[in-house]
C-alpha positions as CSV (number, residue, x, y, z in Angstrom):
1,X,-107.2,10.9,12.4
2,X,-104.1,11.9,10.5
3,X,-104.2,15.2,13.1
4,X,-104.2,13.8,16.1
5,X,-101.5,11.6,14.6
6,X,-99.5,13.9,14.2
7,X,-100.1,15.6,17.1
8,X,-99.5,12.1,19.7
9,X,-96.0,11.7,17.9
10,X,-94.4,15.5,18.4
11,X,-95.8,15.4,22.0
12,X,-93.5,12.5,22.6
13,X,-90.8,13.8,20.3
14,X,-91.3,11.3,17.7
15,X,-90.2,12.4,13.9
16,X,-92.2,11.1,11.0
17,X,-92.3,11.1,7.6
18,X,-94.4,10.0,4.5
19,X,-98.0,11.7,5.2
20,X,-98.7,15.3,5.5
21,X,-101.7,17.6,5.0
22,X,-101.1,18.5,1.6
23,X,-99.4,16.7,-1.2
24,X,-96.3,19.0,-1.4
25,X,-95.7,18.0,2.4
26,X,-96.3,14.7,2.9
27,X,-93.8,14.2,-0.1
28,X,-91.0,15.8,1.6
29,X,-88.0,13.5,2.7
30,X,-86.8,12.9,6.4
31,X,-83.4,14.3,7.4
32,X,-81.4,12.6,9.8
33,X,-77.8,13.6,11.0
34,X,-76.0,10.8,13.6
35,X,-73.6,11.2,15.7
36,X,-70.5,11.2,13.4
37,X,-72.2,14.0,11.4
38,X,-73.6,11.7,8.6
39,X,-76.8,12.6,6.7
40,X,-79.9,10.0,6.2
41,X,-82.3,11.2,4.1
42,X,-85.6,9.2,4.7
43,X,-88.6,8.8,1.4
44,X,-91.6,7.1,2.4
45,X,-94.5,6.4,0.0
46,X,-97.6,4.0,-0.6
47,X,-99.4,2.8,-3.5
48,X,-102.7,4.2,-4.3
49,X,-105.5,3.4,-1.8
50,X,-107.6,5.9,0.4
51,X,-105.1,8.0,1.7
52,X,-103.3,9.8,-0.6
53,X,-102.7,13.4,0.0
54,X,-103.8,15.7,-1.9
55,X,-103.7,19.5,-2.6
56,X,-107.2,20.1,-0.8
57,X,-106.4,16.6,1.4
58,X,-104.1,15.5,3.8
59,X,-102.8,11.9,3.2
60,X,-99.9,9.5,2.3
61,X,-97.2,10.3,-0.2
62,X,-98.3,8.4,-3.1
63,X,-95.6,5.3,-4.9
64,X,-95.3,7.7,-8.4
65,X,-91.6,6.7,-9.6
66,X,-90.8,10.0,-11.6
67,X,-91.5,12.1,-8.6
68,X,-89.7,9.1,-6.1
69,X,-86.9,9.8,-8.5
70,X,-87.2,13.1,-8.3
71,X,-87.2,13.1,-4.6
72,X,-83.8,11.0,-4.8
73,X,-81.8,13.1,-6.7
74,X,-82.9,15.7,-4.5
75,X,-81.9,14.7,-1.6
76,X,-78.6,13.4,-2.8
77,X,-77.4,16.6,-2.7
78,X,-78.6,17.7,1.2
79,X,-77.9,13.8,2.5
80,X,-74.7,11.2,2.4
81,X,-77.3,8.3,2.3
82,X,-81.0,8.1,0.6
83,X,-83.4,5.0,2.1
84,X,-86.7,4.9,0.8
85,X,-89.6,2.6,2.0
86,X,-92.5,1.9,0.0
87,X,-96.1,0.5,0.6
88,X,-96.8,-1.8,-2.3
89,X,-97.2,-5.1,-3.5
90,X,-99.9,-7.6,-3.6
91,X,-101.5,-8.8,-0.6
92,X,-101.1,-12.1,1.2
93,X,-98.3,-13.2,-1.8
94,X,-95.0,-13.6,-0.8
95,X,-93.3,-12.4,-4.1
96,X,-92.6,-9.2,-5.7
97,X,-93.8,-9.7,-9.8
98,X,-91.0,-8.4,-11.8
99,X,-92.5,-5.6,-12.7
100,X,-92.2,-4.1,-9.1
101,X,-88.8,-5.5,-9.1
102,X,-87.9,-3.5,-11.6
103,X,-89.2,-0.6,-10.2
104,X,-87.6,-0.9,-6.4
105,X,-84.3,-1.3,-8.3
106,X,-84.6,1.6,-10.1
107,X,-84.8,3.7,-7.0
108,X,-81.0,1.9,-6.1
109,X,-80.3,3.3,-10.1
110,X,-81.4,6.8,-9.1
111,X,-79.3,7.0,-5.8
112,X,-80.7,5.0,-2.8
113,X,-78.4,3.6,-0.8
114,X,-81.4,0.7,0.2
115,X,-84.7,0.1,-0.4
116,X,-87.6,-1.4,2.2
117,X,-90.9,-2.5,1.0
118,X,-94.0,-3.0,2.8
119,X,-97.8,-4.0,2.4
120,X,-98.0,-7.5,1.8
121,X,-98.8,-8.9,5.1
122,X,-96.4,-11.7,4.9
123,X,-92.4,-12.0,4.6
124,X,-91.1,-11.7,1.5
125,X,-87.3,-12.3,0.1
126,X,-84.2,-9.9,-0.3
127,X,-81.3,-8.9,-2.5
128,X,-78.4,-7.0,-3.1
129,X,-78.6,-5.1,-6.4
130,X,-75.5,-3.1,-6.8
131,X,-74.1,-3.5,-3.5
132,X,-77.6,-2.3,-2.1
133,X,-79.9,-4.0,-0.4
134,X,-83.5,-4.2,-1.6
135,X,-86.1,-5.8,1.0
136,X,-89.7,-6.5,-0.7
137,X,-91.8,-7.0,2.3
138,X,-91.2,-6.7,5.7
139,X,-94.4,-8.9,7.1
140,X,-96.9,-7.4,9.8
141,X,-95.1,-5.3,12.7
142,X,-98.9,-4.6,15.0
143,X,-101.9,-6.0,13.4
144,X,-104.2,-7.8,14.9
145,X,-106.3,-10.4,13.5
146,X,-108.3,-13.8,13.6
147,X,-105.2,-16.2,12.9
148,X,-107.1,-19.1,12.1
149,X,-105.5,-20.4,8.6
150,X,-103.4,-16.9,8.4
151,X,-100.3,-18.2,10.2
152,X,-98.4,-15.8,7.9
153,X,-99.9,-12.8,8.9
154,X,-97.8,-13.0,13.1
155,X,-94.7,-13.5,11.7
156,X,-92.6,-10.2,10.7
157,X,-88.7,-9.5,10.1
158,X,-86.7,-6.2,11.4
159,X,-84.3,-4.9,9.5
160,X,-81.1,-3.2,10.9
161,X,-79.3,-1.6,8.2
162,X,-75.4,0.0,8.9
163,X,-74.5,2.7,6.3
164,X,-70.8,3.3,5.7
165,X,-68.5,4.9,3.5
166,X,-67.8,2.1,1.6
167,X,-70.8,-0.5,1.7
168,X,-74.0,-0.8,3.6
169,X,-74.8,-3.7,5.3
170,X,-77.9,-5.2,7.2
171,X,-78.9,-7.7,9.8
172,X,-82.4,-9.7,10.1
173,X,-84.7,-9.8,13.4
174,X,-87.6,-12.2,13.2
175,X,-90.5,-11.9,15.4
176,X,-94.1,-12.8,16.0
177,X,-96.6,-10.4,17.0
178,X,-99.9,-10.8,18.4
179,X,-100.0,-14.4,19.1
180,X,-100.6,-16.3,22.4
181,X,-101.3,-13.6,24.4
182,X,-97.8,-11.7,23.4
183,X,-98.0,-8.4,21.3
184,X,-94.6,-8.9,20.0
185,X,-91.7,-11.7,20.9
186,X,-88.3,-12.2,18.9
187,X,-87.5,-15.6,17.6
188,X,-84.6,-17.7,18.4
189,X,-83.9,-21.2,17.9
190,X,-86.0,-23.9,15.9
191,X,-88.4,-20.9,14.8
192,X,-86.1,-18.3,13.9
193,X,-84.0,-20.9,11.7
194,X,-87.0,-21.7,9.7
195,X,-88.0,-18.4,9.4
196,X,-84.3,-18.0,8.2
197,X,-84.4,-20.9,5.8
198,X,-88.1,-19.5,4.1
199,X,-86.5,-15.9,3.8
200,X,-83.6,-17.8,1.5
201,X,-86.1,-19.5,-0.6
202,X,-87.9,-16.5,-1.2
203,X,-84.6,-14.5,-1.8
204,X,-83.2,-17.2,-4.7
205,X,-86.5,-16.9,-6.6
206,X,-86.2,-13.2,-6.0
207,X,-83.3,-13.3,-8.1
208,X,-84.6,-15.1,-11.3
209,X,-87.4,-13.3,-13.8
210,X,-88.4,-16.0,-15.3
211,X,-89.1,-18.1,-11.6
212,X,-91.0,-14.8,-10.0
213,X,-93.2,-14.6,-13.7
214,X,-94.3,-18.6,-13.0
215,X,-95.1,-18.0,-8.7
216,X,-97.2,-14.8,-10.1
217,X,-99.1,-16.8,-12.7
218,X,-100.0,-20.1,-10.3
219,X,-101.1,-17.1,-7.6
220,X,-102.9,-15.7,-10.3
221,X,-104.7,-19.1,-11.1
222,X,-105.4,-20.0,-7.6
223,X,-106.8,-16.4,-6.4
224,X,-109.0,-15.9,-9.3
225,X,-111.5,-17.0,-7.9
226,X,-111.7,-14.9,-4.9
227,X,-111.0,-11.7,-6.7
228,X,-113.7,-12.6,-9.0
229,X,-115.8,-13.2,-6.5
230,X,-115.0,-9.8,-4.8
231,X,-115.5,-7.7,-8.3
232,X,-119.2,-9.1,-8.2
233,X,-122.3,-6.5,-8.7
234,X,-123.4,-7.5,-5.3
235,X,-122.4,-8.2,-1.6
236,X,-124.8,-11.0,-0.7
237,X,-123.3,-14.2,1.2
238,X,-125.1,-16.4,0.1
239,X,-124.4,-15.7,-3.8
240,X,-121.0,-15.7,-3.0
241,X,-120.8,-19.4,-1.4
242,X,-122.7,-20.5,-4.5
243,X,-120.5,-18.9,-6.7
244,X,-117.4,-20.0,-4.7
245,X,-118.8,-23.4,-5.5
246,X,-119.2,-22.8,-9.0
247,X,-123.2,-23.4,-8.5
248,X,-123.8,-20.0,-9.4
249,X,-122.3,-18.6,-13.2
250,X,-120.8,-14.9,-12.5
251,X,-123.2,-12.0,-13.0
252,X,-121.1,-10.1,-15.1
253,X,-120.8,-10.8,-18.8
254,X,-117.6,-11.5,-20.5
255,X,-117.7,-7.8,-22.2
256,X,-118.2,-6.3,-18.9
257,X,-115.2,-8.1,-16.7
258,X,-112.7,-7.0,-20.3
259,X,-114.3,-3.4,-19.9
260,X,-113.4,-3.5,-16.1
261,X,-110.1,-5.1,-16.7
262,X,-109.3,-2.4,-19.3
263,X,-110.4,0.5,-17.0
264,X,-107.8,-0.7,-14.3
265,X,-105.3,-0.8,-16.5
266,X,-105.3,2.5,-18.0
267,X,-105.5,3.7,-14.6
């Protein structure tokens, strides 16, 4: 799959960056030179999933932040602007934690010139940390789905982003994708104003630690359940109504859920 990828995008001249057959390569930044003769380094990579390149695997370049880092400072010198987008975050929730705060604003500390996150499959905020911008999740672009109760998961932003010598600035597109027949269809008017207005909200909690740590608790309390339910020793609907219900206890003893929890975070 990642072949013929690969192989659809050069026919129709179409750069790409982020995956490659081997770790080494799909590591490797973007270069792009515009008109004026400016440099654009591009770094893409995703948390870990199923598609991670490695040595004996082709794949995504994998989130690690010392080799991001690394990857920064080396393109600093071949490039007059870095921009790197990362996959991560936790799905469906609107919020970065402040943990992956921290880390997005590191990348500005080690040289980006912006940041663009990914992954969540909703809209999340922005903000300018050090004069750079830092978006932490751009929504759905194409992704087709049941949309019953995920209204979330049509509505996606665009992000324009103007590098200059002296500060970088961006502009916001809102859209909805695959919804009443339309694969994709810009917003303007009511719509776009209260797509506008959410992106604000999100953005002001964005910017306090101690606000982000509370949304990530509550969405921690209400999706225990489901997670719980997922992490289950079996796969059989009906159990899982029951235990959705709370009519059926969880098959795992206590012991065994702080064994699994300690496993994925040593990981």
């Amino acid at each position: 799959g990642l072949a013929d990828t690969f192989k659809a995008l050069d026919e129709h001249g179409l750069d790409h960056v982020g995956a490659g057959f081997t770790e080494m390569e799909a590591s490797e930044p973007y270069f792009f030179v515009d008109r004026e003769g400016r440099r654009l380094a591009v770094i893409n990579c995703a948390e870990q999933e199923f598609s991670i390149a490695q040595d004996s695997a082709g794949g995504a370049a994998l989130l690690d932040p010392v080799v991001v880092f690394r990857n920064i400072q080396a393109a600093k010198f071949k490039a007059d602007y870095v921009i790197v987008i990362t996959h991560g975050g936790h799905e469906n929730y609107n919020l970065p934690t402040t943990k992956f705060k921290s880390m997005l604003r590191f990348f500005v500390d080690a040289g980006a010139a912006a940041v663009v996150n990914h992954h969540t499959h909703n809209i999340s905020g922005f903000e300018t940390y050090k004069g750079k911008p830092i978006y932490y999740s751009l929504g759905n672009f194409l992704f087709g789905k049941d949309t019953i109760g995920h209204k979330y998961w049509n509505k996606g932003l665009a992000v324009e982003i103007d590098f200059s010598e002296n500060h970088v600035s961006t502009s916001n597109y809102f859209f909805h994708q695959q919804i009443s027949g339309s694969i994709f269809r810009l917003l303007n008017g009511d719509y776009a104003s209260e797509l506008e207005l959410e992106f604000e909200r999100l953005s002001k909690l964005i910017g306090s630690d101690d606000e982000l740590d509370r949304h990530f608790e509550d969405w921690c309390i209400k999706s225990e359940l489901y997670y719980s339910i997922n992490i289950e020793p079996h796969n059989i609907r009906v159990l899982q109504v029951l235990q959705n219900r709370n009519l059926l206890p969880s098959l795992w003893r206590r012991r065994k859920k702080l064994y699994l929890l300690n496993m994925l975070r040593c990981t």
